[in-house]
N, C-alpha and C positions, 0 to 999 in steps of 0.2 A: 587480387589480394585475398588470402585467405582469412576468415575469423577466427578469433581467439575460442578454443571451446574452456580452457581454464580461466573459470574468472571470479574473482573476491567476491562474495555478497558480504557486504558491508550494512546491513540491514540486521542485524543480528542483535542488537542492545535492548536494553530493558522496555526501551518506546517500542520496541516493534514488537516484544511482547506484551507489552501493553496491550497496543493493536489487537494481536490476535487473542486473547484473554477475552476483552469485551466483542468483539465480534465472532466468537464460538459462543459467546453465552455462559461464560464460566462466572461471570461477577452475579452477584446479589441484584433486590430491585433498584439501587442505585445506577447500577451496571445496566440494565434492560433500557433505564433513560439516556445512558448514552450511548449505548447501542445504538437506540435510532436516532438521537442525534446524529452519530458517526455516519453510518448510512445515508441520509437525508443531505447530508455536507457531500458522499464520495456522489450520488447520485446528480445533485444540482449546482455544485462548484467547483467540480472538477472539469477537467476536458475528456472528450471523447477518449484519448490513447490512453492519456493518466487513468481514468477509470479503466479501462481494460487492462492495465495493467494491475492497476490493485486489487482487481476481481482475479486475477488471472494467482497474483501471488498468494492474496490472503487468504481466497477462498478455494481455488485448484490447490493451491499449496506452492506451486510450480516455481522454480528456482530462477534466477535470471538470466540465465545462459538457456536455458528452455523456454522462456520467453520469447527470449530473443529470438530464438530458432522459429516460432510460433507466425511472430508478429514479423518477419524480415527482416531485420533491423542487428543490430550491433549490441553485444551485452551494454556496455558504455553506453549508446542511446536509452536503453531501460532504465540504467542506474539512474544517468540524471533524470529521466522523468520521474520515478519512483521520487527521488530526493525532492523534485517541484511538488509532487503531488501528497506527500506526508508535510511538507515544511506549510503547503495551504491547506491541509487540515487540523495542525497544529493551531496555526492561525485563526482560525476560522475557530474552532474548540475551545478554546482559550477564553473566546468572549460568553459561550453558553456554560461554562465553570465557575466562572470565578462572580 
């Protein structure tokens, strides 16, 4: 069975630029503390795949179907990890905000 090389990234909303906003270093000093909050959360609560994958998007840049290609795996296995691994960073960020 062949893989899809056409595939939605559906990552594309205001949260994920958010995302990459404060992890390029584009926000003020407010921005720098949650910088490494962010970082400190994708490095110690995330899993092994979900962190390489969100190194692999936010910081290579690299799309999901290049991921995929990367890591073996199925654009669809990416998505959902990416989805587990932003929905527990949210989580997780949420309590060092507010």
């Amino acid at each position: 069975m062949s893989r899809r090389k056409s595939y939605s990234d559906t990552f594309t909303g205001e949260a994920d630029n958010g995302i990459r906003r404060i992890l390029e270093g584009e926000e003020n000093d407010k921005g720098e503390r949650l910088r490494r909050i962010l970082l400190k959360i994708i490095n110690n609560d995330l899993t092994p795949r979900q962190k390489e994958i969100i190194m692999l998007y936010y910081f290579k840049r690299m799309d999901v179907v290049s991921i995929a290609d990367v890591l073996g795996v199925t654009p669809q296995a990416v998505s959902a990890a990416m989805s587990r691994a932003r929905l527990r960073i949210f989580r997780i960020l949420r309590y060092y905000i507010m």
